[in-house]
C-alpha positions as CSV (number, residue, x, y, z in Angstrom):
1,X,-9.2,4.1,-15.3
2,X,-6.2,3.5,-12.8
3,X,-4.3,6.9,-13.1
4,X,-0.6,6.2,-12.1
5,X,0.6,9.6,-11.4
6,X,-1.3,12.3,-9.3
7,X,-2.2,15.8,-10.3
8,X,0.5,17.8,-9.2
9,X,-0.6,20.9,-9.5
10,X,-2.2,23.0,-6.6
11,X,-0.7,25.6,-3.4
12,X,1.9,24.6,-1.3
13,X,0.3,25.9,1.7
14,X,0.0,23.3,4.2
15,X,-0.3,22.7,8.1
16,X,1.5,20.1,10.0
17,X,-0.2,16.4,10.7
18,X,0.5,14.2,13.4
19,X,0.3,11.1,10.8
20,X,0.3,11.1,7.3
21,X,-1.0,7.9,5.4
22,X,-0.1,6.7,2.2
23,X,-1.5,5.0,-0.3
24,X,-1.6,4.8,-4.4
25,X,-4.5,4.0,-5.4
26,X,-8.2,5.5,-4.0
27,X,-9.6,1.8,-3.8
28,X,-7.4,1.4,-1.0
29,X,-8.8,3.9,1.3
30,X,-12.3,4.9,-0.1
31,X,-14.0,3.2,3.0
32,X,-11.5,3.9,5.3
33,X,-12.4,7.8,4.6
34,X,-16.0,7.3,4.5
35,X,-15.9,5.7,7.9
36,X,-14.3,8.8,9.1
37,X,-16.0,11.1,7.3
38,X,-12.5,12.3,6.0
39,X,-12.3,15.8,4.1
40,X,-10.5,17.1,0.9
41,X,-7.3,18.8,0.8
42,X,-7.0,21.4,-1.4
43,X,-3.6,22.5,-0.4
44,X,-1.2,19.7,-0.9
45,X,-0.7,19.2,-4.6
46,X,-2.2,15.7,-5.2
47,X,-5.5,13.8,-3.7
48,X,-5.7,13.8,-0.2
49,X,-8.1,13.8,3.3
50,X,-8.0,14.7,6.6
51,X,-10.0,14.7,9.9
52,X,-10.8,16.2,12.7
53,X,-9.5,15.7,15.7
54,X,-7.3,13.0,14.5
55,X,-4.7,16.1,12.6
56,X,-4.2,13.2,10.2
57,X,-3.6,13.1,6.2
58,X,-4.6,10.3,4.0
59,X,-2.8,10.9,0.6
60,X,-2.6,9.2,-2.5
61,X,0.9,8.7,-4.3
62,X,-0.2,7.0,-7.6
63,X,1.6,3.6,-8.1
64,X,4.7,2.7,-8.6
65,X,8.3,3.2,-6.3
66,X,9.2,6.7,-7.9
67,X,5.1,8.0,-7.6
68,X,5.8,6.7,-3.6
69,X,8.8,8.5,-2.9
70,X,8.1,11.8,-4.5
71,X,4.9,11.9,-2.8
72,X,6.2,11.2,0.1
73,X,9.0,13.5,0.0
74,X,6.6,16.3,-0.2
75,X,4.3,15.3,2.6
76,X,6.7,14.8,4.8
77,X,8.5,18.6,4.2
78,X,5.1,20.1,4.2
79,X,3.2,18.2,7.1
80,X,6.3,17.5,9.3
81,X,4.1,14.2,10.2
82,X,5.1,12.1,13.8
83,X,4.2,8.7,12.2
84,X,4.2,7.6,8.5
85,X,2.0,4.9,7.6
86,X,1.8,2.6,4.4
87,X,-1.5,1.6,3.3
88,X,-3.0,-0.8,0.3
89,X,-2.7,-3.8,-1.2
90,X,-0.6,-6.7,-1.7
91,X,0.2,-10.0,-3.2
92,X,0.5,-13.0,-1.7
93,X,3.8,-14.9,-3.2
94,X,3.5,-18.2,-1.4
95,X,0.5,-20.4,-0.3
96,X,-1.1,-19.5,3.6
97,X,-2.7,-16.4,3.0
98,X,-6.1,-15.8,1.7
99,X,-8.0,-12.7,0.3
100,X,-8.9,-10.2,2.5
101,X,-6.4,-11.2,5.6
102,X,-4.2,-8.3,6.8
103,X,-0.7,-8.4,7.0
104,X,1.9,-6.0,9.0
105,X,5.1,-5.6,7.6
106,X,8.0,-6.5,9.5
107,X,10.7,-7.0,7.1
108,X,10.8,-5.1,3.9
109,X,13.3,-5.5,1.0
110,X,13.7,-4.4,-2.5
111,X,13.4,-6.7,-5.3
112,X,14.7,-6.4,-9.5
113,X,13.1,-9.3,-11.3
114,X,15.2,-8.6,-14.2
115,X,18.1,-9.6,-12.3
116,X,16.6,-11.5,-9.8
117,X,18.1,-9.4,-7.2
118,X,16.9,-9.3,-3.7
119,X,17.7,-6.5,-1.1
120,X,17.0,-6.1,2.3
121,X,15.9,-2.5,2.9
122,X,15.6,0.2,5.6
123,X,13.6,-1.0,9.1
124,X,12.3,1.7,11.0
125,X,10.5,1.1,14.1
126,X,7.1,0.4,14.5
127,X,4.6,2.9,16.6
128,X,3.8,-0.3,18.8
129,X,5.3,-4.0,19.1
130,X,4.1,-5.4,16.1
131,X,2.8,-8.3,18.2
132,X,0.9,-5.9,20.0
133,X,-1.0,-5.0,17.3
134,X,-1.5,-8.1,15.9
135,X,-3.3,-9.0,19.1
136,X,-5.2,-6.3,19.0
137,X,-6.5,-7.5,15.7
138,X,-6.8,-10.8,16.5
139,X,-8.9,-10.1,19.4
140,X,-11.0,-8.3,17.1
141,X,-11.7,-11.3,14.7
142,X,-9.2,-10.0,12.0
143,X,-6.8,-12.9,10.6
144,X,-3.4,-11.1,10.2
145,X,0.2,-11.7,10.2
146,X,3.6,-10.2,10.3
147,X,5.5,-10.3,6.8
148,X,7.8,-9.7,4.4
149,X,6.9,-6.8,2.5
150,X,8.9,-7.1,-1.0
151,X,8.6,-4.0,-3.0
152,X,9.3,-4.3,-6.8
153,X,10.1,-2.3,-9.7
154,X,6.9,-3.1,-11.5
155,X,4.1,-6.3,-11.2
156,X,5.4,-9.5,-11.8
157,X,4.0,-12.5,-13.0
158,X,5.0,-14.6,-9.3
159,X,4.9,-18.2,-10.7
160,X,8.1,-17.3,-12.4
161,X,9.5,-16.8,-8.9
162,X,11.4,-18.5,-6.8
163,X,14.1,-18.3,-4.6
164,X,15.1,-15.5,-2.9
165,X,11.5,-14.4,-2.3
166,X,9.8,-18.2,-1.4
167,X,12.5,-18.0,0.8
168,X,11.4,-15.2,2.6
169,X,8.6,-15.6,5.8
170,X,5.5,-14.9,4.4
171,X,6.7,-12.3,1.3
172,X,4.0,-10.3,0.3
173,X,4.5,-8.2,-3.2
174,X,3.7,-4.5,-3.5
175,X,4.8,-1.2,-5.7
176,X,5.7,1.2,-2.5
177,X,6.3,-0.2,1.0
178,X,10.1,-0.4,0.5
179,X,10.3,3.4,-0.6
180,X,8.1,4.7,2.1
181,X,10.0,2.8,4.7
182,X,13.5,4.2,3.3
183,X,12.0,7.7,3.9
184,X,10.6,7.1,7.3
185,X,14.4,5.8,8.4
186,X,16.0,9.0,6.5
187,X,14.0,10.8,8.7
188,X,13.8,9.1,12.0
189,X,9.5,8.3,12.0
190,X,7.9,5.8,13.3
191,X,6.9,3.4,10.5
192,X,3.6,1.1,10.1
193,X,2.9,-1.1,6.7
194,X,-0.4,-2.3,6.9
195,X,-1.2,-4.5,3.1
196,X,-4.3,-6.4,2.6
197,X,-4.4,-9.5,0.2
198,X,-5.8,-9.1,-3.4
199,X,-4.5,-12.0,-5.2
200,X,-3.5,-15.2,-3.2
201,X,-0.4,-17.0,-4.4
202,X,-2.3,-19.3,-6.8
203,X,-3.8,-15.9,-8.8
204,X,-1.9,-13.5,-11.2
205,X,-2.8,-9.8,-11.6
206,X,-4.2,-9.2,-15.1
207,X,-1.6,-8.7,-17.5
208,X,-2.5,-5.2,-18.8
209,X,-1.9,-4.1,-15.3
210,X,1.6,-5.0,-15.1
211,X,3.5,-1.7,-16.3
212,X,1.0,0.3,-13.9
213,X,4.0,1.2,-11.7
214,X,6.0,2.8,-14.6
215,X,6.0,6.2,-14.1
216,X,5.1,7.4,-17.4
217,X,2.2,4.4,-17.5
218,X,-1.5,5.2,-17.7
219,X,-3.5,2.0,-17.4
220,X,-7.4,2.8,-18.6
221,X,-10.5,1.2,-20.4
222,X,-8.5,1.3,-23.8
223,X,-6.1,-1.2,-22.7
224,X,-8.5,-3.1,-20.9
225,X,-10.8,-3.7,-23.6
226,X,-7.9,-4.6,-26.4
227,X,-6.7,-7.3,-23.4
228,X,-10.5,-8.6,-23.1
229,X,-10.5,-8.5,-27.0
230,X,-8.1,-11.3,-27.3
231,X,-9.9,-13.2,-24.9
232,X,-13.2,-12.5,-23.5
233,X,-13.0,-15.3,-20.7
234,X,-10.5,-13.2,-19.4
235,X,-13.7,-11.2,-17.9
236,X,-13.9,-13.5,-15.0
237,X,-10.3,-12.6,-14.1
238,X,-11.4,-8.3,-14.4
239,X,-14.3,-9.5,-12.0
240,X,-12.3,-11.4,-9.5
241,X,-9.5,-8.7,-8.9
242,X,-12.2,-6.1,-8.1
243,X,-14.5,-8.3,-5.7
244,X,-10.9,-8.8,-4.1
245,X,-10.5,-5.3,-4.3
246,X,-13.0,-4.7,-2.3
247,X,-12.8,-6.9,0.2
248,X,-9.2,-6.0,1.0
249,X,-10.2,-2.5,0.9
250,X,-12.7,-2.8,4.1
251,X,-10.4,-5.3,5.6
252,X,-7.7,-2.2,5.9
253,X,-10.4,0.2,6.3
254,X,-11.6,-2.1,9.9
255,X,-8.1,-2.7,10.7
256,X,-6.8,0.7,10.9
257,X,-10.0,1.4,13.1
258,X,-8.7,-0.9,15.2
259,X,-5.3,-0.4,15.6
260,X,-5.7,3.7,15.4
261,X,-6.1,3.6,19.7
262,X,-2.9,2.3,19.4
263,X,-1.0,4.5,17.3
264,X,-2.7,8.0,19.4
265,X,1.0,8.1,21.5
266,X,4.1,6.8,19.4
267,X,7.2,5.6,21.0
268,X,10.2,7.7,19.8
């Protein structure tokens, strides 16, 4: 079951964290905290990590733009993080990018697809030059490259899109990059979007998934199963999006490992 909204319940006690990291959905980081053997919170109100001596937080918002920001509004009262960090996947709107590669956001920009309306949204500064840490991963055998991060209101079915986004350099489609970098402006953070690519711009995520960023949505086995029902080939799409979900999921796991060295000593 995909849960689209966190447990909220739980003490408001908290400690400050150099960086907090967010991300919806725990597919996105479960390897990244197993790799550093990352520890529950129990203090913060939703699911979340942290490790030592890194004084970091990985937290998950659920999907969606309104899951993001109130998340994120929390976190950043109670942890009074240095850096913010966007984490998880992403879809690839036009051909050149393939599952798996890594992409660092260096425009991002709101998008309604009932009115077709494209925005350009808030641009903090990076930790680093972004071409710094594209090097960095480069040099380390990931492929990866700086893009337009277009956050809409819900998933979209992308053949039906055209203009503004194809317009865009290398638009890549997520739920909460937009959001996360509005509230890193608001309050003057560094800001790093790191997405990995699920579905290429050729492949469509499955159509019971596309209300999973409503905020009242709950996407489970029950609408799975009635989706499969009506066509049971449809299995083959179920199993592509989760062998893509995992192989995005260690690409951002080994490209944070990579780039963490660099974010150690922001630039303010």
């Amino acid at each position: 079951m995909i849960s689209t909204s966190p447990d909220w319940g739980g003490s408001s006690t908290s400690r400050t964290c150099r960086t907090l990291i967010m991300a919806a959905l725990p597919q996105e980081v479960r390897p990244f905290l197993r790799r550093v053997r990352a520890r529950p919170r129990r203090d913060l109100g939703l699911p979340a990590w942290d490790w030592e001596p890194e004084a970091a937080v990985v937290a998950l918002s659920g999907m969606g733009p309104a899951a993001a920001r109130r998340a994120a509004e929390t976190l950043i009262s109670l942890c009074r993080p240095e850096l913010l960090v966007s984490m998880g996947f992403g879809g690839a709107l036009v051909p050149g990018l393939a599952t798996g590669n890594v992409v660092l956001g260096e425009t991002f920009w709101h998008y309604n697809p009932d009115i077709r309306k494209l925005t350009a949204g808030a641009r903090p500064p990076a930790p680093r030059p972004l071409i710094q840490l594209r090097q960095a991963l480069k040099t380390a055998g990931l492929t990866t490259v700086s893009a337009s991060l277009v956050t809409t209101t819900r998933i979209i079915h992308k053949k039906d899109q055209g203009e503004p986004l194809t317009a865009l350099p290398h638009p890549v489609l997520d739920l909460e990059t937009g959001v996360l970098a509005e509230l890193a402006a608001a309050h003057n953070l560094p800001f790093l979007s790191l997405r990995a690519i699920t579905d290429t711009a050729g492949e469509e995520i499955p159509e019971f998934l596309r209300h999973a960023g409503d905020p009242d949505a709950t996407v489970g086995v029950r609408e799975a199963l009635k989706w499969l029902a009506q066509d049971f080939r449809r299995v083959q799409d179920l199993l592509r999006l989760w062998r893509a979900s995992r192989r995005a999921a260690q690409a951002l796991s080994e490209a944070l490992m990579i780039l963490w060295p660099h974010l150690l000593f922001t630039e303010h």
